[in-house]
N, C-alpha and C positions, 0 to 999 in steps of 0.2 A: 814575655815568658808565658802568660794565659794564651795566645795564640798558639806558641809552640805544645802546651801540654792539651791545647784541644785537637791537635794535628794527631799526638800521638794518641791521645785517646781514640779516636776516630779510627788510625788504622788498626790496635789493638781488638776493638771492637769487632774486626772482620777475620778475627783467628781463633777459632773457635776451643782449641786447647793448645798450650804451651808447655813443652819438658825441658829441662835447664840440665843436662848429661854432665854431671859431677864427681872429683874422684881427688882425695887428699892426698895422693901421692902420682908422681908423673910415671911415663913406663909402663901403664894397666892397661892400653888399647882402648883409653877413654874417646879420643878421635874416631878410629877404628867400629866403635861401638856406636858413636853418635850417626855418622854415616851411614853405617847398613842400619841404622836404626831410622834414618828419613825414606834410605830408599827402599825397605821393606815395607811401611809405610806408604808408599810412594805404588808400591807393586802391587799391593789390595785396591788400589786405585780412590785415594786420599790424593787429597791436594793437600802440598806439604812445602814449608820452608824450611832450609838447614842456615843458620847462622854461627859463624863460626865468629869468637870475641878472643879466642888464643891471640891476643896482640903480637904479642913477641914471637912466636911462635908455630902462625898458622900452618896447620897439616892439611884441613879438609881440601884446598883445591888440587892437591898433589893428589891425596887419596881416592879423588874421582876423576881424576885426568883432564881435569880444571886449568893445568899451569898454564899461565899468558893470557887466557879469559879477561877479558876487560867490562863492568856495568854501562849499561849506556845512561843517558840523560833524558829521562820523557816528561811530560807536562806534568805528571802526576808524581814525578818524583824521581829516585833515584832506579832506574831498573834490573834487576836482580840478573844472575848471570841462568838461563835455562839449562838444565842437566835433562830435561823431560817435559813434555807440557804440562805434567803434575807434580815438578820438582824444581823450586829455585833454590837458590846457593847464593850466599854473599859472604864475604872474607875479607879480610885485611892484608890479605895477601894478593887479593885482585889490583889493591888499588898500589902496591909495591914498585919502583923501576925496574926492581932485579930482585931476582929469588935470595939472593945476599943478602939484602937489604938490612940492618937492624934497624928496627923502630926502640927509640930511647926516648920514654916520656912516662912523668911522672903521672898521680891518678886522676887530677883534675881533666887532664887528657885524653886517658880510656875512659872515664864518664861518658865525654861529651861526643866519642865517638862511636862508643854501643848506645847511646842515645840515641844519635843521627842514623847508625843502621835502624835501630826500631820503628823511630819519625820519619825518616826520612828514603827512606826503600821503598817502593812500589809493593810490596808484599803481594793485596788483592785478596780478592775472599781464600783464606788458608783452612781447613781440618786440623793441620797439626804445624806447629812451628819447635823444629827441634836446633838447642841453644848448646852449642859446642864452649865449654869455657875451659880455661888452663886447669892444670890442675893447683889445690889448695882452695884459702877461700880468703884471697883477698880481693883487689879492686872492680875485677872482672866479673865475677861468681855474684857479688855485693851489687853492684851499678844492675843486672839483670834481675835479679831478689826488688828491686827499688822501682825498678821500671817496667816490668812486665805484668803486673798487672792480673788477675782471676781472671779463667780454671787456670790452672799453672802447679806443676810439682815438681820433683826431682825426680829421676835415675843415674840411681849410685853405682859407682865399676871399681870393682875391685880384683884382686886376683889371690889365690887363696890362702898363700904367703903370710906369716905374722907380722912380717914387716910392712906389710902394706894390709893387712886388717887395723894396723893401729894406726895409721895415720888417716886413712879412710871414717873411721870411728870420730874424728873432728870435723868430716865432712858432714855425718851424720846432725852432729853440735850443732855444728851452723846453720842446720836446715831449722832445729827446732829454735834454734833461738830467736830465729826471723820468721818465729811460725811458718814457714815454708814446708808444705805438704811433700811429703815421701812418695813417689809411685811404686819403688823397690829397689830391690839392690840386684844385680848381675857379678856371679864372677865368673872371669875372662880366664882365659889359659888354664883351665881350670880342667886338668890331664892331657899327656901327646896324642894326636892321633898320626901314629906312623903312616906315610906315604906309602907302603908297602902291602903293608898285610892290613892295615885298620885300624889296628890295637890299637887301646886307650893305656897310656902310659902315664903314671901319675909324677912326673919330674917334678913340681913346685906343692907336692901335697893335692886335696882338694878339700871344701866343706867348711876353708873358714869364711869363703863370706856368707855359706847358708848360718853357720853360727852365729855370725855378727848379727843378721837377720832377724834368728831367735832371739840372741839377747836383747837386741834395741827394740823388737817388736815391730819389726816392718815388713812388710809382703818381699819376700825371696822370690826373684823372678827366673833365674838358673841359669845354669852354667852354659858354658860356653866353652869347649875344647882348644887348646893349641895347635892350630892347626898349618900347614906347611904354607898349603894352602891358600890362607887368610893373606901370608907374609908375600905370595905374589899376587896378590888380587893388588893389594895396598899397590905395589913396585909397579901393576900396569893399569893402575889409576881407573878399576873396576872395583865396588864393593863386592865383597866375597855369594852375596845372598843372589847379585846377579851374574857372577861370573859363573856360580856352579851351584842354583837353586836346592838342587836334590841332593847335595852331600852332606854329612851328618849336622856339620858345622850348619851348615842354613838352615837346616830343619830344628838343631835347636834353639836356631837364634827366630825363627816361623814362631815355635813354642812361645819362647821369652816374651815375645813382641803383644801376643793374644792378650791376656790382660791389659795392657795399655792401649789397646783398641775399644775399649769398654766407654771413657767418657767420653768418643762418638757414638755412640752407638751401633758397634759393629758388633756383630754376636760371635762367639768364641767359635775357632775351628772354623773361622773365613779362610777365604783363598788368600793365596800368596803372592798371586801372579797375577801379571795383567800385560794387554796385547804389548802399550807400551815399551816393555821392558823385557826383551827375548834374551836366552842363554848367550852369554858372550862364549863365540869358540876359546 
C-alpha cells in the first residue's frame, strides 16, 4: 500500500492545479461545463486533463465524440485517450463493452477505481486536471476530496432555479466541511438565447446562483446562457467553446474561465484560442 500511495503521489505531483466540477443536483449541465471547461483550458494552450468519475453514468466521452475510444497500455501506465496533444480524457465509459452497459457496484469499488484513474493513468506533466463527478456528494465527489491532494478546489453549477439553488447549497456543505476550497460558482442556463433574433429570454429565472454566491460568500464566476446551440454541440460530440468560439455562449464561458486561469499564472484577458483547436464547421 506505501508503494501504491507513493505511485500516486508521484503522478499528483506533476499536475500543477486540480478542479473537482460539482453540483448537488443532476440536470444543471455539470458534464457540459466540465468539458468546455478542460477544453477552454485546453485552447489558451494549457496542458490539461479531463477525468470523468460519473461511474454510472458517464457523459463526457459522448460529449466530445469520444464514443468507442479505447486507453491503451504503456510502460508508464495506463494511457489516457488524446482529444488534442494538450487534452487527455479518461472515463468509465471507455473502458464499458457497450454504451448500455450498467456498472452496479457498491463504494468500496468506485474508491478503488478513481483511485486507479488517479495512480494509475499516464497523466504526465498537466497545468490543469479537470475532475467530472456525479452529481450530489456521495462516494465519487468524497473518494476525489481524499485523494487528490493540494492546489485543488471546486467549481460549483448551478442553474438559477430554487430547486436547484438548494440542493447545490449542500454541495456548497460538503466543500467546507472537508475544508475543500471553493473556486466559484457558475450558473448554467441561466436565460434563452433564441436561435433567431439573439434575445435573452429569462425561462428558468436568473441570479440565483449569483445570490447563493453572495450568501455563502464565494467568488461568482457567471452565467452561462441557454443556449440551442450548446444542446447540438453536446449531440455532435464538439464542446460548444470550440464549435462556435465567437458566440455569446463562449465568450461568456471565455469570461467565466479567466479567474480560474489565475493559479497558473495566466494573466486575465488571455487568449482563448490556440492553433490546435480551429472552429468546427
Amino acid at each position: 500500500m506505501a508503494a501504491e500511495d507513493a505511485v500516486l503521489q508521484n503522478r499528483l505531483r506533476q499536475i500543477r492545479h486540480r478542479f473537482l466540477v460539482l453540483s448537488g443536483k443532476g440536470g444543471v449541465g455539470k458534464s457540459t461545463v466540465a468539458a468546455n471547461l478542460a477544453m477552454a483550458l485546453a485552447r489558451a494552450g494549457h496542458r490539461v486533463g479531463l477525468l470523468d468519475v460519473d461511474v454510472h453514468g458517464p457523459s463526457i466521452p459522448k460529449l466530445l465524440g469520444l464514443d468507442g475510444a479505447r486507453p491503451d497500455a504503456a510502460a508508464e501506465g495506463i494511457e489516457p485517450v488524446y482529444l488534442a496533444p494538450n487534452l487527455k480524457v479518461m472515463s468509465i465509459g471507455f473502458l464499458l463493452g457497450d454504451a448500455s452497459d450498467a456498472v452496479i457496484w457498491r463504494g468500496p469499488l468506485k474508491f478503488n477505481v478513481i483511485r486507479q484513474f488517479l495512480r494509475d493513468v499516464a497523466w504526465g506533466e498537466l497545468d490543469y486536471l479537470v475532475v467530472d463527478s456525479p452529481p450530489g456528494t456521495g462516494d465519487e465527489p468524497l473518494t476525489v476530496v481524499q485523494l487528490i491532494g493540494q492546489p485543488a478546489s471546486a467549481v460549483v453549477v448551478t442553474t438559477p432555479q430554487q430547486v436547484a439553488v438548494a440542493d447545490v447549497r449542500r454541495s456548497i456543505s460538503f466543500c467546507r466541511k472537508l475544508d475543500f476550497p471553493i473556486a466559484g460558482l457558475i450558473e448554467n442556463m441561466s436565460g434563452f438565447v433564441c436561435p433567431h433574433c439573439g434575445r435573452l429570454t429569462e425561462v428558468f429565472g436568473t441570479g440565483g446562483g449569483e445570490a447563493l454566491a453572495r450568501e455563502t460568500h464565494i467568488p461568482f464566476l457567471g452565467r452561462v446562457p441557454l443556449d440551442p446551440q450548446v444542446v447540438l454541440s453536446g449531440e455532435a460530440g464538439t464542446p460548444f467553446v470550440q464549435r462556435d468560439p465567437e458566440s455569446p455562449t463562449a465568450r461568456a464561458f471565455a469570461d467565466i474561465i479567466r479567474p480560474l486561469l489565475k493559479p497558473c499564472g495566466e494573466p486575465a484577458g488571455a487568449s482563448a484560442a490556440a492553433p490546435a483547436f480551429p472552429k468546427t464547421p
